[in-house]
NUVEXLUM-288035 format. One record per atom (N, C-alpha, C): z, x, y; residue number from 1; residue in three letters; chain. Coordinates in pm, whole numbers, plus 32768, in hexadecimal, padded with zeros to 4 digits. Atoms other than C-alpha are relative to their C-alpha. Example, Ala and Ser with C-alpha at 12.3 -4.5 7.8 and 13.67 -1.06 7.14 Angstrom:
2
{atom {8000, 8059, 7F89}, 1, "ALA", "A"}
{atom {830C, 84CE, 7E3E}, 1, "ALA", "A"}
{atom {8000, 805A, 8078}, 1, "ALA", "A"}
{atom {7FFA, 7FAE, 7F89}, 2, "SER", "A"}
{atom {82CA, 8557, 7F96}, 2, "SER", "A"}
{atom {8049, 7FB3, 806D}, 2, "SER", "A"}
***
This chain:
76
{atom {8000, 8055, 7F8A}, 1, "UNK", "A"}
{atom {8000, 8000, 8000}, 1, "UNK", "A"}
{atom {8000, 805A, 807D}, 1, "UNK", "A"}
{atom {7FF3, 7FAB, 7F83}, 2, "UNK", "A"}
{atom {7FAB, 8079, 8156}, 2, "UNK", "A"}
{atom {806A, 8000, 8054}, 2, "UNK", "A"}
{atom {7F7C, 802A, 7FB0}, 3, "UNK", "A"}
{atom {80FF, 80A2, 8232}, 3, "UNK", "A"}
{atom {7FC6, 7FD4, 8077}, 3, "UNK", "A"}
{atom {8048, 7FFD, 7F89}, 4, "UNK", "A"}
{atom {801A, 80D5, 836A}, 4, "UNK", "A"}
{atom {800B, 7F5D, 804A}, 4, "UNK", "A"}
{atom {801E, 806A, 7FDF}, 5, "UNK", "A"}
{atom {8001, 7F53, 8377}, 5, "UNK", "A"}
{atom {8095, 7FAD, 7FEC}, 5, "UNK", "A"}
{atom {7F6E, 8041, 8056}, 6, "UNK", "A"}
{atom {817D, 7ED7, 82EA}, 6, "UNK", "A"}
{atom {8079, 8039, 8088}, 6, "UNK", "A"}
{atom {7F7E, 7FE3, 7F85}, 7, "UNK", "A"}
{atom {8243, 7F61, 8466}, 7, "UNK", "A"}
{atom {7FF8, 7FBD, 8054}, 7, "UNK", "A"}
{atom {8029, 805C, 7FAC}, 8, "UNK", "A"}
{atom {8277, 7E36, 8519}, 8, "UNK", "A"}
{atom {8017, 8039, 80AF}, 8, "UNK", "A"}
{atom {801E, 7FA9, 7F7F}, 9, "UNK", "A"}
{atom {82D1, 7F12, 8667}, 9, "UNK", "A"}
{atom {7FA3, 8034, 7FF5}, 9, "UNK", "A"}
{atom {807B, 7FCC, 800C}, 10, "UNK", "A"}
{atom {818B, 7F90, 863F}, 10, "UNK", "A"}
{atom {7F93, 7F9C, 804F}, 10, "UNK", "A"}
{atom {803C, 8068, 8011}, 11, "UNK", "A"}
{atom {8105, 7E4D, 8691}, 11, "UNK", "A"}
{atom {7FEC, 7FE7, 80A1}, 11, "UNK", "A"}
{atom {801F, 801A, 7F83}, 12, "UNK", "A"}
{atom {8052, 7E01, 87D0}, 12, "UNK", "A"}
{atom {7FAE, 7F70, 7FFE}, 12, "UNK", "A"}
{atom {7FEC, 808C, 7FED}, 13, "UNK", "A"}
{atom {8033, 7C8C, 8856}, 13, "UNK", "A"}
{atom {7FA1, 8000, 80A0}, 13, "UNK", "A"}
{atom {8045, 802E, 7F84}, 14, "UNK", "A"}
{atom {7F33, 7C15, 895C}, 14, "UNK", "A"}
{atom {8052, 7F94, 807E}, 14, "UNK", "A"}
{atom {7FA6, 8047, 7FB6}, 15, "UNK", "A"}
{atom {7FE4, 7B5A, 8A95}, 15, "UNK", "A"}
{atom {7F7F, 7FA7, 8050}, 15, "UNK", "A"}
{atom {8047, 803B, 7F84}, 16, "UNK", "A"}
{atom {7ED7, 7AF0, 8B71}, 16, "UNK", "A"}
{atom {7F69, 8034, 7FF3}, 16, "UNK", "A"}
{atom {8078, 7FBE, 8015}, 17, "UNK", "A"}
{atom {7D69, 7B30, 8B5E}, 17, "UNK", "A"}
{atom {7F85, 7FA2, 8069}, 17, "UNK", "A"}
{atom {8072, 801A, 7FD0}, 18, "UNK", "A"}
{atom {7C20, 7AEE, 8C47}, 18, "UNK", "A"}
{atom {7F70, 8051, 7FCF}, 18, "UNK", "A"}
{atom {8085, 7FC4, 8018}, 19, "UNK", "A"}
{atom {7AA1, 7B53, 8C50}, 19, "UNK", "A"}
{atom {7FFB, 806D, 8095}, 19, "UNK", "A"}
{atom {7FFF, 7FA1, 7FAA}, 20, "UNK", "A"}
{atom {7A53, 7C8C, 8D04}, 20, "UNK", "A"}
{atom {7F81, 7FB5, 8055}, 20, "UNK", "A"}
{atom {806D, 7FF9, 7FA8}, 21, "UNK", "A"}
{atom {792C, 7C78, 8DF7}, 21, "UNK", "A"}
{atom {7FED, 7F4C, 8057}, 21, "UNK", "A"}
{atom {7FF6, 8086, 7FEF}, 22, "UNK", "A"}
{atom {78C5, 7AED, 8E58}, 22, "UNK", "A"}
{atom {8081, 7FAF, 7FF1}, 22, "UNK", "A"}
{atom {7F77, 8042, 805D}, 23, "UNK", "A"}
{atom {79C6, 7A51, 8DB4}, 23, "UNK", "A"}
{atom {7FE4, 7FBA, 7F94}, 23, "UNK", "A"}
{atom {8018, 8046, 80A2}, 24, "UNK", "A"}
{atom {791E, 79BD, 8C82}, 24, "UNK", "A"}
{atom {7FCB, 807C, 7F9E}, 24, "UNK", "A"}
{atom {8012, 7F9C, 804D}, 25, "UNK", "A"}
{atom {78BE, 7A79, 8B3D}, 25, "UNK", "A"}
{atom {7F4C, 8047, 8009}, 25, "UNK", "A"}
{atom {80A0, 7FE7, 7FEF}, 26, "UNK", "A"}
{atom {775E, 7B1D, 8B59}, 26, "UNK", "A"}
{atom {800D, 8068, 808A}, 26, "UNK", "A"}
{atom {801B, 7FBD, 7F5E}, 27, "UNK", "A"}
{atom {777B, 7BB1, 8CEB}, 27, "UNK", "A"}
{atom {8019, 805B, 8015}, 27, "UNK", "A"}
{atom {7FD1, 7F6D, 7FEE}, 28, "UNK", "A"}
{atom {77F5, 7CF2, 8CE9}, 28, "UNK", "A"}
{atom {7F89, 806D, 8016}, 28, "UNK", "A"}
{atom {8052, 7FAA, 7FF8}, 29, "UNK", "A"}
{atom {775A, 7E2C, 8D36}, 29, "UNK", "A"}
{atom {8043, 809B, 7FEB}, 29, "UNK", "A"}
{atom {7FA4, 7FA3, 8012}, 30, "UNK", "A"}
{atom {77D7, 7F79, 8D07}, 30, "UNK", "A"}
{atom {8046, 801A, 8061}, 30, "UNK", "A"}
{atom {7F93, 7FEE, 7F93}, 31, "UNK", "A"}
{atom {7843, 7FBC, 8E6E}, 31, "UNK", "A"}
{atom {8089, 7F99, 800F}, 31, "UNK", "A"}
{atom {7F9A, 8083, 7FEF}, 32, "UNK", "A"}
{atom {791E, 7E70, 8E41}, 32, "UNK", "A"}
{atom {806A, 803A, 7FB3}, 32, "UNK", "A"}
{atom {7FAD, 7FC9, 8071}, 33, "UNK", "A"}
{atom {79B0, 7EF2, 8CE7}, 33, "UNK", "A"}
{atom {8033, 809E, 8040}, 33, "UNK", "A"}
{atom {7FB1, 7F83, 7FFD}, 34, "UNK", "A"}
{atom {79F3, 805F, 8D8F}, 34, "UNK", "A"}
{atom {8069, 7FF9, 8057}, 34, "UNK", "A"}
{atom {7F80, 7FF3, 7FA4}, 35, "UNK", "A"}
{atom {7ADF, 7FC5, 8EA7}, 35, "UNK", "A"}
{atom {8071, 7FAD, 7FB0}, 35, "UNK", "A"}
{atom {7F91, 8043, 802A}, 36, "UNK", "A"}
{atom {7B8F, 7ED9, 8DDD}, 36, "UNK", "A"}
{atom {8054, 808F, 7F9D}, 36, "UNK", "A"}
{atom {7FBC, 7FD4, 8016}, 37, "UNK", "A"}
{atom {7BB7, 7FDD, 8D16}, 37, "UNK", "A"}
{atom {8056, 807D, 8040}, 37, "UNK", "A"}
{atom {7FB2, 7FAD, 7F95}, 38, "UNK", "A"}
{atom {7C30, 80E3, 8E24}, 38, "UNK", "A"}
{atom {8091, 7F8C, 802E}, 38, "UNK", "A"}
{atom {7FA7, 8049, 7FD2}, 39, "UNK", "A"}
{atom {7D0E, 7FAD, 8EBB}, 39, "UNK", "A"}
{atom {807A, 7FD9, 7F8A}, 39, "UNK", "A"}
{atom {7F8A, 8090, 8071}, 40, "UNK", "A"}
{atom {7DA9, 7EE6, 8D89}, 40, "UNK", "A"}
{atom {800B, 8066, 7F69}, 40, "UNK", "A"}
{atom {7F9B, 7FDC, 806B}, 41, "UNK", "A"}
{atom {7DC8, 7FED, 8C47}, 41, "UNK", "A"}
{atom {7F3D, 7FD2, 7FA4}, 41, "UNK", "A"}
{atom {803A, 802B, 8061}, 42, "UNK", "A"}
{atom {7CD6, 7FD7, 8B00}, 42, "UNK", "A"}
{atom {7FC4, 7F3D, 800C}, 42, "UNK", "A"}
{atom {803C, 8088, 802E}, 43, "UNK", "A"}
{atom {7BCD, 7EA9, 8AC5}, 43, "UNK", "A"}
{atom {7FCB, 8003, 7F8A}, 43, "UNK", "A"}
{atom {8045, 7FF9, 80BA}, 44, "UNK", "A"}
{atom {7B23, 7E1A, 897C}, 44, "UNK", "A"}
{atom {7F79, 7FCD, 8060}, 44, "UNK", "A"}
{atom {8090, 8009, 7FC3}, 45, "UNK", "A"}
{atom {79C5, 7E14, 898F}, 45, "UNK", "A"}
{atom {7FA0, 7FBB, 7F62}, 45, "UNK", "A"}
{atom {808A, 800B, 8079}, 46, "UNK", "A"}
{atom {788E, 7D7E, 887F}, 46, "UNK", "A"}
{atom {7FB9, 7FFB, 802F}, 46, "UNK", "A"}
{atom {80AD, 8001, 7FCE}, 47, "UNK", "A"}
{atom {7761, 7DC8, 8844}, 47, "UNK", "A"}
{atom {7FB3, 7F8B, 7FEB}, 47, "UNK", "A"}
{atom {804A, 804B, 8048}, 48, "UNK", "A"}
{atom {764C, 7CE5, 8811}, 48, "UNK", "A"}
{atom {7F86, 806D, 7FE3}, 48, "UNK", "A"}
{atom {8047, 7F9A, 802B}, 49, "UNK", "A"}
{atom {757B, 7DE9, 873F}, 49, "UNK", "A"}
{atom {7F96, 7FD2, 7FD6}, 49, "UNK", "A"}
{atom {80A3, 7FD9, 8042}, 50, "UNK", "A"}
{atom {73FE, 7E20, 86F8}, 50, "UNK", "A"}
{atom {8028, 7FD4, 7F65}, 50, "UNK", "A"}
{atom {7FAD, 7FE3, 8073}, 51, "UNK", "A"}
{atom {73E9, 7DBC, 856C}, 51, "UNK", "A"}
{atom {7FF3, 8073, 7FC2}, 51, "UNK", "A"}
{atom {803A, 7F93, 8010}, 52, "UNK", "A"}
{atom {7343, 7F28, 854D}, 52, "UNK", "A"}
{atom {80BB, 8059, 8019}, 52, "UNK", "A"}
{atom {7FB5, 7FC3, 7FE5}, 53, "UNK", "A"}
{atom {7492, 7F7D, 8592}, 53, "UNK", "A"}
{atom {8072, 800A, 7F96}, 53, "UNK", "A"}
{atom {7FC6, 8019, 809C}, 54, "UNK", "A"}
{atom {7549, 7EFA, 8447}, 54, "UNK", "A"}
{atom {7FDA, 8068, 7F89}, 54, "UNK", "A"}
{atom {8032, 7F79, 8068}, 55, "UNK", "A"}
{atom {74A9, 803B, 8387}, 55, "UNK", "A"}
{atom {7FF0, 8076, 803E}, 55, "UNK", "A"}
{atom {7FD9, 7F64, 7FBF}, 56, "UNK", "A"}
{atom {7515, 8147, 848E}, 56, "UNK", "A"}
{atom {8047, 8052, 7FAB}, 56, "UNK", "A"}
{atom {7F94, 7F97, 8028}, 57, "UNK", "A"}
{atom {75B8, 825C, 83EF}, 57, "UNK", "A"}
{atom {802B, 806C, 803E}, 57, "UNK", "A"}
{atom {7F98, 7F4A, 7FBB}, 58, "UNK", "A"}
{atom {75DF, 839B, 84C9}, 58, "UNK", "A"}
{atom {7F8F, 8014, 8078}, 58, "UNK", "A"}
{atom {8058, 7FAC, 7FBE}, 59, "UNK", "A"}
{atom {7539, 843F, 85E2}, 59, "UNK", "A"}
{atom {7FBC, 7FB0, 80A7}, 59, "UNK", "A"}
{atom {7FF7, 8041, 7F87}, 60, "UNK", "A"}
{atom {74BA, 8397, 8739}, 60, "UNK", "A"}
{atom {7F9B, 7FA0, 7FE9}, 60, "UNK", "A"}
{atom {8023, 8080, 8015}, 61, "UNK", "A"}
{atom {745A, 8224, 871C}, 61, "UNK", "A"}
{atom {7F90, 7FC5, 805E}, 61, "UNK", "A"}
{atom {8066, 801B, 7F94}, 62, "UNK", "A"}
{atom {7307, 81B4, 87B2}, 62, "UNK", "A"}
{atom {7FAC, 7F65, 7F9C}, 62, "UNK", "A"}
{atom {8000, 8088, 8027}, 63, "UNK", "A"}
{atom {729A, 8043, 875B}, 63, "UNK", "A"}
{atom {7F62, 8005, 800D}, 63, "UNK", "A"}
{atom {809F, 8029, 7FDA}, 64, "UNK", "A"}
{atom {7121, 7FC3, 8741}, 64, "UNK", "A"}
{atom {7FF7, 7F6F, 8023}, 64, "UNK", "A"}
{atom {7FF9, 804C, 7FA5}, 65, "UNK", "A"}
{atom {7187, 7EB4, 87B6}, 65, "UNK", "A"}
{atom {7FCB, 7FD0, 8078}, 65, "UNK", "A"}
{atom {803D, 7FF2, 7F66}, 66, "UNK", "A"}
{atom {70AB, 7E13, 88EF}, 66, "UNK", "A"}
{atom {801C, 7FA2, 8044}, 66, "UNK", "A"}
{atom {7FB0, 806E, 7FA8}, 67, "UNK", "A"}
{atom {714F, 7CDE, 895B}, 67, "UNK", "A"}
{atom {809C, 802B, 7FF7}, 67, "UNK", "A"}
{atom {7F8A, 800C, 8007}, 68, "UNK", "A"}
{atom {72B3, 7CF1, 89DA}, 68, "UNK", "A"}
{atom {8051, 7F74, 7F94}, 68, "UNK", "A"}
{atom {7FA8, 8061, 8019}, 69, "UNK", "A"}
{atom {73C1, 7C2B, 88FD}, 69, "UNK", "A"}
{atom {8017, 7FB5, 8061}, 69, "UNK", "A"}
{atom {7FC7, 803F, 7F63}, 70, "UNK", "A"}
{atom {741A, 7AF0, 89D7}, 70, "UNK", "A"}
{atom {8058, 7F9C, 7FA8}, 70, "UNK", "A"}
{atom {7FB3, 805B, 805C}, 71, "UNK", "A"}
{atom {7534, 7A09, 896B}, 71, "UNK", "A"}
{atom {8001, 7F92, 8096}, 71, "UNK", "A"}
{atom {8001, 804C, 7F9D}, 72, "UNK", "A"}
{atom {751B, 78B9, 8A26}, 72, "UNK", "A"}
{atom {80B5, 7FBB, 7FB6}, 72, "UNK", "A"}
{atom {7F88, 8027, 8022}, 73, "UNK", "A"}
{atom {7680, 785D, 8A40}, 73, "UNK", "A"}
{atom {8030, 7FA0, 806B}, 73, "UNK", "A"}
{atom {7FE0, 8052, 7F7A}, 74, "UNK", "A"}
{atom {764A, 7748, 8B7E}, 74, "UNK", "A"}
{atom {8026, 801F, 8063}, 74, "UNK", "A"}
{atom {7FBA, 802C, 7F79}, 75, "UNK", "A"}
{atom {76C3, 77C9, 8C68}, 75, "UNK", "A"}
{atom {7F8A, 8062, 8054}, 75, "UNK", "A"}
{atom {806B, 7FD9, 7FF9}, 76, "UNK", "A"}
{atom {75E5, 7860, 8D82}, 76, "UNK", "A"}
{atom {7FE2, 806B, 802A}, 76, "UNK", "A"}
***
């Protein structure tokens, strides 16, 4: 059994959470994500990945990809 996971002081708890950039999920940009994170401490981030990207293994990642991913999530 792994202990790593079994120390409940170990254990970190979310209190409060928003969207960086706009304020909905999607808007961000990196300059948005580099002050929050200068201002406020560590953020979580996902990707929405190429599927050329599901059989990366090593070395520097270049997509053939020619349309951007777009996720329509309503809002505008």
């Amino acid at each position: 059994m792994d202990t790593c996971f079994n120390k409940k002081d170990d254990l970190w708890f979310v209190k409060d959470f928003g969207y960086v950039g706009k304020g909905y999920y999607g808007s961000t940009d990196e300059e948005s994500m580099m002050k929050e994170i200068y201002e406020n401490g560590p953020i979580v981030v996902a990707l929405n990945a190429a599927p050329d990207l599901y059989y990366y293994s090593s070395g520097v990642f270049i997509t053939n990809a020619q349309e951007p991913l777009i996720q329509d999530n309503g809002n505008p």
